[in-house]
C-alpha positions, 0 to 999 in steps of 0.5 A: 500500500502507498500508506506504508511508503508515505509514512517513511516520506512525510516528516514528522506523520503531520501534512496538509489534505494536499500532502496526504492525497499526493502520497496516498493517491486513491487510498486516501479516502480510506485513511480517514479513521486513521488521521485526525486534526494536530490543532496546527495551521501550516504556514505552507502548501504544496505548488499546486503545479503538475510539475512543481516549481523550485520551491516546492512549497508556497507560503501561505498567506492569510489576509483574513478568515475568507482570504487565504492564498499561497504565494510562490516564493521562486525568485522569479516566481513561477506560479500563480497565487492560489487561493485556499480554504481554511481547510486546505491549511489544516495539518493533519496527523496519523493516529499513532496509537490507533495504528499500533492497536491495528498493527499488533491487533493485526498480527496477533499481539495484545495491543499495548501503548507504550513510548520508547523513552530516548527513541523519536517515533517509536513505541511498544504496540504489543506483546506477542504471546505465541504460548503460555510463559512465552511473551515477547514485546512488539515495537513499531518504529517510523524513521525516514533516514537508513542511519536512524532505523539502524540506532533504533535497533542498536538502542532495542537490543541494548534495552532488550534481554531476550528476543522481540518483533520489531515492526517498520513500514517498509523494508528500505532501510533493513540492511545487512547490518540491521540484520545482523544486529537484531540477530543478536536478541534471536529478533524478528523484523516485519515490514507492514507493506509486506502483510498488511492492509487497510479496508475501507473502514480504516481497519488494519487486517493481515493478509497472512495467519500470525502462525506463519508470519512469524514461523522462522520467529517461533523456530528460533525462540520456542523449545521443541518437543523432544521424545526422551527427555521433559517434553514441551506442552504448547500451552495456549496464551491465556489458559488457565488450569480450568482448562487443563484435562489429563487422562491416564492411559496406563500407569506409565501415560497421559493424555492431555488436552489444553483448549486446543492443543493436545499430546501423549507424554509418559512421566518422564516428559513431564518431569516426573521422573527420579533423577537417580534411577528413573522410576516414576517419582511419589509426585506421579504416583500422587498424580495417579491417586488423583486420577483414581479418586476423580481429582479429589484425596480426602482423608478418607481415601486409600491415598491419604498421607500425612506427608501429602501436603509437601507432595501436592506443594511438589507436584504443583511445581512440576505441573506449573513448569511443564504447563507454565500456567501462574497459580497453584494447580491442587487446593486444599479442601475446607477444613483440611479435609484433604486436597482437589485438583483445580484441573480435570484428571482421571483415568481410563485404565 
């Protein structure tokens, strides 16, 4: 879209009607919602020539409210004086934080609104949250100079300790160097003229699904499955223990499912296993009582221990690192009555 080029091309993102119509061509009616009045009055405007005159720019006259007109200040003067509305002098501007809601909205990410201290035109719109525990900050950058995009990035990776996405209109100014330096931080580069657009309501959509937009992103920042060792559960962003349904498919295996994400893992994968000789641990054999019990252990049940609650306060660790979910997993039941799972679990054997 002409949008993207003509946010790295109008200084400051604030021109007369004239300016945006010039750069944005037919889309201009469909950025409507995504500018809006500075409350400044230009002391210029554009040569209203085909073929511009020298100074590009006229200067801008107002005799009085119904008496505005452009001068061309060519020595010679090339143009005719132009007479103009006060509308034609109003400056308008992007909705800066509208387009970092459409953006990270657009891409997947939880909008945020957050200025960048020490760096002009640039702010955090976002945190991406491919998965439970894995949360990575989203920033937008608009700079007109290759110099000024590559201090942009050299500022964000000293800022950052982990990896982020950082997002520009165009890819001109992403060069070899840029490159290079934000794989420093494992970062991710979007240019918005690469995937996004705007419909005619001023809505920012995304031609392509966040999944593979940033596929190359996810392979390099997110842990994989291994089938021998603690496994990798793909826990959805925004899931709770609610969520969580476990089935023991024999005494050694689980079903799991989490909104919509599922898997099979044995006690090893989830971490269950004795470090010594790689027996199931007491944590899973507790995690088996529940099952049997149907997610509860009273003091009733053949499960019941004096020692369960050092056990619960245990697997509860295990459970919130394997599906990395905040809050305890197990509650201790009115009056000490014994313990319930807060997730569902139970056994088909």
């Amino acid at each position: 879209m002409r949008l993207w080029r003509a946010l790295e091309r109008i200084r400051g993102l604030a021109a007369v009607p004239a300016v945006w119509k010039m750069h944005l061509g037919s889309e201009y009616p469909a950025m409507g919602p995504l500018l809006r009045p500075s409350g400044r009055i230009s002391s210029t405007h554009p040569c209203p020539r085909e073929n511009p005159c020298e100074c590009r720019h006229h200067g801008v006259i107002e005799h009085g409210p119904d008496d505005i007109v452009s001068v061309c200040e060519c020595e010679p003067r090339y143009c005719d004086t132009t007479r103009l509305e006060r509308a034609d002098i109003v400056v308008w501007e992007i909705h800066r934080e509208k387009l970092g809601a459409g953006v990270a909205a657009a891409m997947g990410a939880d909008p945020i609104w957050e200025e960048v201290d020490g760096i002009p035109l640039t702010h955090q719109v976002g945190t991406y949250t491919p998965l439970a525990g894995y949360a990575f900050p989203v920033y937008l950058t608009i700079r007109m100079q290759r110099e000024d995009f590559r201090q942009v990035i050299t500022e964000l990776v000293v800022r950052n300790d982990g990896p982020f996405v950082l997002i520009a209109p165009t890819p001109t100014h992403m060069d070899k160097a840029c490159s290079e330096l934000l794989a420093r931080r494992s970062g991710c580069f979007l240019a918005m003229a690469d995937f996004l657009s705007v419909r005619e309501d001023g809505r920012i959509v995304s031609g392509r699904p966040a999944e593979d937009l940033l596929a190359k992103f996810h392979a390099a920042v997110l842990p994989k499955p291994e089938s021998n060792v603690r496994a990798f559960f793909p826990t959805p962003a925004g899931a709770t223990w609610d969520d969580v349904t476990i089935c023991f498919t024999d005494g050694h295996t689980v079903s799991v499912k989490v909104r919509g994400a599922t898997g099979r893992f044995n006690y090893t994968q989830m971490g269950l296993a004795n470090s010594r000789n790689g027996e199931p641990t007491v944590q899973w054999r507790l995690l088996s009582g529940f099952a049997d019990e149907g997610g509860d252990i009273t003091w009733d049940s053949k499960y019941a221990d004096r020692r369960n609650k050092k056990r619960c306060e245990l697997l509860s660790q295990d459970l919130k690192a394997f599906f990395r979910i905040d809050g305890d997993p197990i509650r201790a039941l009115p009056g000490g009555r014994g313990w319930r799972t807060r997730f569902s679990v139970s056994a088909e054997r």
